[in-house]
C-alpha positions in Angstrom: 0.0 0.0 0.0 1.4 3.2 -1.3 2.0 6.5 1.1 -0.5 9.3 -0.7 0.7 13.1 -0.8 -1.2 15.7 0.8 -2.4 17.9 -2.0 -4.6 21.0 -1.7 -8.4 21.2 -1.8 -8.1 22.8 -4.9 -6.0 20.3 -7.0 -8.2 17.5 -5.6 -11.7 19.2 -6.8 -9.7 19.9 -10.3 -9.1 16.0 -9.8 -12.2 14.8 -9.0 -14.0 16.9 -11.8 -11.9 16.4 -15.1 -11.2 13.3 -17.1 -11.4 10.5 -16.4 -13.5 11.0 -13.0 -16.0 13.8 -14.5 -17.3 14.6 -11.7 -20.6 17.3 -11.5 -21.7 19.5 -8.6 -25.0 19.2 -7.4 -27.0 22.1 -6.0 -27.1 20.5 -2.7 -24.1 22.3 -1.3 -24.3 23.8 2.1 -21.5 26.5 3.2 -18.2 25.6 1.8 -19.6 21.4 1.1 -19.5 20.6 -2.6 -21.5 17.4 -3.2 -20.3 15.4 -6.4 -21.9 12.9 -8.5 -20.9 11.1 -11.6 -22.5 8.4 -13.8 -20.9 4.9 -12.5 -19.0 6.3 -9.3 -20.4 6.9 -6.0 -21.4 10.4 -4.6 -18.5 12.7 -3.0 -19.5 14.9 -0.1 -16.0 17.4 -0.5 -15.3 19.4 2.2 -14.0 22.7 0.1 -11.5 25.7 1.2 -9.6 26.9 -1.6 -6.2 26.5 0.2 -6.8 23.7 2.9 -4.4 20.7 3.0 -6.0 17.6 2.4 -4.3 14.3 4.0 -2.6 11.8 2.2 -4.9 9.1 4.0 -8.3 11.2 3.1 -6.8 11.7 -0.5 -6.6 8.0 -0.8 -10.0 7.3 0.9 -11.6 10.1 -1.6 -10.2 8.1 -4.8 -10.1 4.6 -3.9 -13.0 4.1 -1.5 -15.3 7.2 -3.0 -14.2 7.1 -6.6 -13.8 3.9 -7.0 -10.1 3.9 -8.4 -7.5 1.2 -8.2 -4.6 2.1 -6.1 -2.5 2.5 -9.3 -5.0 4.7 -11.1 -5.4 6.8 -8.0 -1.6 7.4 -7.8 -1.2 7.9 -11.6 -3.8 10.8 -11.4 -1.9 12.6 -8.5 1.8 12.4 -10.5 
């Protein structure tokens, strides 16, 4: 099992919403929560300020557990 960098809240949105994940905001946000959906993947409740470190461990939760991403697939996304 791999270590996972910390990234920013930022770069992990930017993640979650291009290709491949294609991610969508819903309208159900509340304060600074984004909640994401996309076709085949399971929903994403993000917790978003701009400039907010995100753990390695929550990074790796978000995009394996969340997304649905192989371990390698998560990690190729991230370098």
């Amino acid at each position: 099992m791999r270590k996972f960098p910390s990234i920013k809240a930022e770069r992990m949105l930017r993640i979650l919403m291009n290709n491949p994940l294609n991610y969508l905001k819903r309208n159900k946000n509340r304060g600074s929560h984004h909640y994401l959906v996309a076709p085949g993947r399971g929903p994403i409740l993000f917790h978003f300020h701009k400039n907010a470190e995100i753990n390695g461990r929550i990074v790796r939760e978000i995009l394996i557990e969340k997304a649905g991403l192989t371990e390698e697939e998560a990690w190729k996304l991230l370098h």
